[in-house]
C-alpha positions in Angstrom: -179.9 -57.5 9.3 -181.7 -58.5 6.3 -180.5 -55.5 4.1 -177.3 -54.6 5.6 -176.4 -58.5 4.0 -177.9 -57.4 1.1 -176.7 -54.2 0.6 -173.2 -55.5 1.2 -174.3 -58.7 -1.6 -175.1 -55.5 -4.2 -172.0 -54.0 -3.9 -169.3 -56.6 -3.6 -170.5 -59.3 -5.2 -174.3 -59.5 -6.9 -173.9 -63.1 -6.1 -175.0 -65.2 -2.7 -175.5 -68.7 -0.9 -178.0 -69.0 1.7 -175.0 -70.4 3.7 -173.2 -66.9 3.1 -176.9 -65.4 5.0 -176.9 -67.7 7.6 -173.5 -67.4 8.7 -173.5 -63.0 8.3 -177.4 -63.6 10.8 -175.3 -66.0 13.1 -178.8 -68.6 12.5 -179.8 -71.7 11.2 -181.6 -72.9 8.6 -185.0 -72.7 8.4 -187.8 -69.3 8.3 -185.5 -66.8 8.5 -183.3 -67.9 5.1 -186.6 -69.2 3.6 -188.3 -65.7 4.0 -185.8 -63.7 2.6 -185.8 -66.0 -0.7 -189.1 -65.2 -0.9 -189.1 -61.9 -0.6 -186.5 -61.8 -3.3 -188.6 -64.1 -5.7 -192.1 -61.8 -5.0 -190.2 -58.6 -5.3 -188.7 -60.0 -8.6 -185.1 -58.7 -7.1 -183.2 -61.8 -7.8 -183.0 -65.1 -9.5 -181.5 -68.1 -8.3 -179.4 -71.1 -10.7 -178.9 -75.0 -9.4 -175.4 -76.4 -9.9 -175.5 -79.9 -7.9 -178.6 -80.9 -6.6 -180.5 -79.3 -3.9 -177.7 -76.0 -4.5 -178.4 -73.2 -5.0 -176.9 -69.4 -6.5 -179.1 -66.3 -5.9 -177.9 -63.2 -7.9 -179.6 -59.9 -7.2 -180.1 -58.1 -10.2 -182.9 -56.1 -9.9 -182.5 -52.4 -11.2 -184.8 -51.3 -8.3 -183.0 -53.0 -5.9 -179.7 -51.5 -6.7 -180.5 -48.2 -7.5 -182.5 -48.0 -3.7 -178.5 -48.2 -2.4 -177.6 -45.5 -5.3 -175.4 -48.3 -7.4 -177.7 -48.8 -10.5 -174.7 -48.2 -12.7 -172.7 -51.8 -10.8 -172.3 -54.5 -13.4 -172.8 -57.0 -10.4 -176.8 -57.0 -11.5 -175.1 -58.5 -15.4 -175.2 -62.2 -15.7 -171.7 -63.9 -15.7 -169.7 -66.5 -16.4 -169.2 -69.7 -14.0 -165.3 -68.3 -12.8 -166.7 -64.8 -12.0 -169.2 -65.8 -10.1 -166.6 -68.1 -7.9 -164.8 -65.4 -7.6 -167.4 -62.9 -6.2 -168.4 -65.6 -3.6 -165.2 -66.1 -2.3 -164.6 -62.1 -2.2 -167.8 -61.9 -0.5 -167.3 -64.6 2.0 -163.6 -62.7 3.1 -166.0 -59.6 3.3 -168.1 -61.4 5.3 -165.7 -62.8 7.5 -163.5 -59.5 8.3 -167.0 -57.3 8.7 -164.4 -54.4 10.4 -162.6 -53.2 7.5 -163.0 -49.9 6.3 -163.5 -51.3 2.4 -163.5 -49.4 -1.1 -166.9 -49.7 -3.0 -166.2 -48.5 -6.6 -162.9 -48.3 -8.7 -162.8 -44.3 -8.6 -163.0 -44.6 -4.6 -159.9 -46.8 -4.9 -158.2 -44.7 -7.6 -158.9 -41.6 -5.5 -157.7 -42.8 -2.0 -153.8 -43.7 -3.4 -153.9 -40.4 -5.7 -155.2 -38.2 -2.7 -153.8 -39.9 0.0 -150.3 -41.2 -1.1 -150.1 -39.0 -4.2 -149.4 -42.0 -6.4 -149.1 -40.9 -10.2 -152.6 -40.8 -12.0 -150.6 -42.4 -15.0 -150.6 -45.6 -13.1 -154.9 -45.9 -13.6 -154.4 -44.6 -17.8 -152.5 -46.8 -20.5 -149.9 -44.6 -21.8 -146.4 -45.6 -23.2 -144.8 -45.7 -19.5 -147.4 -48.0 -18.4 -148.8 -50.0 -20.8 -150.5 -52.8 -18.6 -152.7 -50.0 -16.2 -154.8 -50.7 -12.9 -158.2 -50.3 -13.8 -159.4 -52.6 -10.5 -161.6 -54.4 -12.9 -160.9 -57.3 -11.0 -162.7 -55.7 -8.5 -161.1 -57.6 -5.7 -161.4 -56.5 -1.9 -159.2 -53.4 -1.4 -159.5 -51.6 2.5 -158.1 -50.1 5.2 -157.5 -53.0 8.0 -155.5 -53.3 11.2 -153.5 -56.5 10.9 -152.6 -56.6 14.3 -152.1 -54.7 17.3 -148.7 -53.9 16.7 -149.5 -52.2 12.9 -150.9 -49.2 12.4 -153.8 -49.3 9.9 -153.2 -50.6 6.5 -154.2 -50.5 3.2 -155.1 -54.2 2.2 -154.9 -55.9 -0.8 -156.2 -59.4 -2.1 -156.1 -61.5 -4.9 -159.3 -64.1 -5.2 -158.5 -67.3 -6.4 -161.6 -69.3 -7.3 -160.0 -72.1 -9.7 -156.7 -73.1 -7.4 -155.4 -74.7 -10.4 -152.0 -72.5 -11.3 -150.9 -69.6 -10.3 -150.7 -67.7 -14.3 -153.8 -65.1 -13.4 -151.5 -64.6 -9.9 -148.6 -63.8 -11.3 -150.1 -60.8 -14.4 -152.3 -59.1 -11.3 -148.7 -58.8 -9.5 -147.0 -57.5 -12.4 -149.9 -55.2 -13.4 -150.2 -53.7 -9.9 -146.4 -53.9 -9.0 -146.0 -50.0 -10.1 -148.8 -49.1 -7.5 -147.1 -51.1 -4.9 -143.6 -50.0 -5.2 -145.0 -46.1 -4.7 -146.8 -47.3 -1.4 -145.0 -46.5 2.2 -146.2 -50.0 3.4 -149.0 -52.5 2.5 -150.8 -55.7 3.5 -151.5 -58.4 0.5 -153.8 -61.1 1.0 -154.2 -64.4 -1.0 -157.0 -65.8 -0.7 -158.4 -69.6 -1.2 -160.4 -72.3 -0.6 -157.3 -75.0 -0.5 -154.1 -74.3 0.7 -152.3 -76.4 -1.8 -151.2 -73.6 -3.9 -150.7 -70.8 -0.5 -146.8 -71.2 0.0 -146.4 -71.1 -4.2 -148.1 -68.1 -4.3 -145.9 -66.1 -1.1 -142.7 -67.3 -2.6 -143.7 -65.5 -6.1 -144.6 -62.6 -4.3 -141.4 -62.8 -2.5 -140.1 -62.6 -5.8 -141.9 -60.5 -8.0 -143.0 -57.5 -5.5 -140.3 -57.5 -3.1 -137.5 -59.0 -4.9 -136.6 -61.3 -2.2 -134.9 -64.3 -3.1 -134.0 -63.7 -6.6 -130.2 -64.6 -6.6 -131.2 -67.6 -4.3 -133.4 -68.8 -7.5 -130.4 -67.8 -9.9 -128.3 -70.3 -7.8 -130.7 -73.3 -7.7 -131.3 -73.4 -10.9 -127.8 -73.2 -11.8 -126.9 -76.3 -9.3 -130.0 -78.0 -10.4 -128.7 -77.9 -13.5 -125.1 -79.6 -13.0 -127.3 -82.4 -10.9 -129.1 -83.1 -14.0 -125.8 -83.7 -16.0 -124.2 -85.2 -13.2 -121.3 -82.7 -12.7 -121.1 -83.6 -9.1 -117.3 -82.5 -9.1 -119.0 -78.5 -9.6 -121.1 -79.3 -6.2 -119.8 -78.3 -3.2 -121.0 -80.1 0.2 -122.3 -76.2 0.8 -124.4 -76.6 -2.4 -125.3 -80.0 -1.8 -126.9 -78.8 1.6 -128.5 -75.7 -0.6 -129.8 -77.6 -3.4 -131.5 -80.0 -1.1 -133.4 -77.1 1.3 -134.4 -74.8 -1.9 -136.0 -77.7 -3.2 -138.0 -77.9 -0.2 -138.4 -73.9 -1.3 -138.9 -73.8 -4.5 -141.8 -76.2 -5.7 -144.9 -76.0 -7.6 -145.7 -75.5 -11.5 -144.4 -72.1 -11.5 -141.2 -72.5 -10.5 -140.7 -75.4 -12.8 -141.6 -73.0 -15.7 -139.5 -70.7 -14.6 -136.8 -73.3 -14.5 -137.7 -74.4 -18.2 -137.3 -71.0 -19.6 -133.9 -70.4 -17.4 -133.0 -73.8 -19.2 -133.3 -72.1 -22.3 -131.9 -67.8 -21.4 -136.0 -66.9 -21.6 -136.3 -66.2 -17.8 -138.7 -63.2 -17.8 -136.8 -60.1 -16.9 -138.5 -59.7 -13.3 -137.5 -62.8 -12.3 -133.1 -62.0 -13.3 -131.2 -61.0 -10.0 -130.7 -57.5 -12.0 -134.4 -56.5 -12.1 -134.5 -56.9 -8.1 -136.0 -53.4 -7.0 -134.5 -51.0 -5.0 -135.7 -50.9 -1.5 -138.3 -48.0 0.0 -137.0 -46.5 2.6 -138.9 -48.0 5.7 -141.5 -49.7 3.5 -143.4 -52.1 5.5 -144.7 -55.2 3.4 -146.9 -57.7 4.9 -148.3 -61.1 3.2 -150.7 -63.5 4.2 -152.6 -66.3 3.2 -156.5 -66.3 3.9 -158.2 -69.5 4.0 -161.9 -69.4 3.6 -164.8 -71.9 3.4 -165.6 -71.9 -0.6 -168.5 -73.5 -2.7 -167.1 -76.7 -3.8 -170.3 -78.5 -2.1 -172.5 -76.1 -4.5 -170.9 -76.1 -7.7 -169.2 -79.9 -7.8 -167.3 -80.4 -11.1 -170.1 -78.6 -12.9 -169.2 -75.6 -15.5 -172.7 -74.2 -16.3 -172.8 -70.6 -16.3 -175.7 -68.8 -15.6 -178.5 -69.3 -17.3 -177.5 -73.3 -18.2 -179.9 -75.5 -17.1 -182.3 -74.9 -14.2 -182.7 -71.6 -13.0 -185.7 -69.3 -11.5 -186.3 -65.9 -11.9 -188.6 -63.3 -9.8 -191.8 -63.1 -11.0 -191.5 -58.9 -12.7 -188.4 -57.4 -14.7 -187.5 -60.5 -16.7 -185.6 -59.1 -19.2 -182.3 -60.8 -20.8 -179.3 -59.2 -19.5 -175.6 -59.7 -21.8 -172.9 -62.2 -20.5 -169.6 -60.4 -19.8 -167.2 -61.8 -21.8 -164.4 -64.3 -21.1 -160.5 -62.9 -20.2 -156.9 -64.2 -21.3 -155.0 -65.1 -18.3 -151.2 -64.2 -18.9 -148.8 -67.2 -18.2 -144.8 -67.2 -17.3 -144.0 -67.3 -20.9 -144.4 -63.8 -21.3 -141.7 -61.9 -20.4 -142.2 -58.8 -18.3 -140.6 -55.8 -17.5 -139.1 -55.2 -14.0 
């Protein structure tokens, strides 16, 4: 039990909570999450960092321990900033809670399954001139093969982590950047997944929008009715439009769609989001979205933004050696137009 939960902490994540241990061991707290922490500690496998009090972070990065599984050359065993390691959490506690899934360890495994297996262009994983934004799966997000339901056949499953919940920017660049892969695919399941909720139905409309093209001249007209609301040209709304405008803006809320609306204001809409750039449909592709709730660390890490190695921390006892920080990444935001 013990390493099957650490075996499956190495490869997806590098990061754990004993809360993550004791729900994967169905027990409660007490000998059995303090013996594996100890363990850890003699063994000098792993290091553990205090956010609030009395919580803790374990990270395994013990070149011994990861090179036992054969994956000495995973950056999980690096030290990392405060967002990454939300990130990795979260993707561990979705691993954790769909333990069925057939899922991809490594970036070539994932690059190799849609080249062999769907015969996707191998100029979609390489920058060139075509593709200028290419899928690396840096991100390193969950990526399997899962049976939504019954009625599906099995389905190669996306996600997109969202640690922060605060916009929807980072969202909307990993669509764009893995729209290409997408389009190429017979059928797909994409996941978002959260702590909060507060940004779920934000994030399906813009994947409505950008991936499936759904939508699109339904935004077109809003915006234009918005607009003669604003200046009061009620003579240009129909009672049809008045019944429109009021349910799209039911539809269409959130900080993304009111930058979207700015930049319509002002003939900057991004190309993806123009009625023209809606793609055209793949024959009998079957495109499923959902919105994965999980439990998150906001107990743990409270409104703190130490990364690793701020503050209290304790290391095994052998193997102490400094280990780089990865460094920080640009998010795109809506003011960058992209190309369909």
């Amino acid at each position: 039990m013990e390493a099957r939960f650490l075996y499956l902490v190495a490869t997806h994540s590098g990061y754990f909570t004993v809360r993550q241990f004791l729900d994967f061991a169905k027990a409660k707290s007490g000998k059995r999450n303090a013996r594996l922490v100890e363990k850890l500690f003699g063994l000098g496998h792993a290091s553990a960092q205090q956010y609030t009090r009395r919580s803790r972070v374990y990270h395994l990065w013990s070149r011994q321990l990861y090179s036992a599984i054969g994956k000495d050359f995973l950056r999980n065993r690096r030290e990392h900033e405060l967002a990454h390691i939300k990130t990795r959490l979260l993707a561990l506690d979705f691993i954790l809670a769909h333990p069925k899934e057939d899922y991809f360890e490594t970036a070539e495994a994932k690059r190799r399954y849609f080249v062999e297996r769907f015969k996707v262009s191998e100029s979609l994983f390489s920058r060139s001139e075509e593709h200028a934004t290419c899928i690396t799966f840096a991100d390193r997000f969950p990526l399997c093969v899962a049976y939504p339901s019954p009625d599906y056949m099995p389905v190669v499953t996306f996600t997109y982590v969202d640690p922060e919940h605060r916009n929807l920017d980072a969202y909307i660049a990993h669509l764009r950047t893995y729209r290409p892969l997408f389009r190429q695919l017979p059928g797909f399941q994409f996941l978002y997944v959260s702590t909060p909720t507060r940004l779920q139905k934000e994030a399906a409309e813009l994947f409505s929008l950008l991936v499936e093209g759904k939508g699109l001249s339904d935004l077109k007209r809003y915006f234009d009715l918005e607009t003669k609301w604003e200046r009061e040209q009620y003579r240009l709304v129909t009672e049809q439009d008045a019944t429109f405008l009021s349910e799209t803006r039911m539809r269409y809320k959130g900080e993304s769609i009111n930058t979207l609306y700015y930049l319509w204001r002002r003939n900057r809409l991004p190309k993806d989001f123009q009625t023209e750039a809606a793609p055209a449909p793949v024959p009998m592709q079957k495109i499923l979205f959902r919105a994965i709730t999980v439990p998150g660390h906001e107990a743990i890490f409270g409104g703190s933004t130490k990364n690793w190695g701020d503050g209290w921390q304790i290391r095994g006892c052998s193997g102490a050696g400094s280990r780089p920080k990865s460094p920080s990444k640009l998010t795109q935001t809506l003011q960058k137009t992209a190309n369909a």
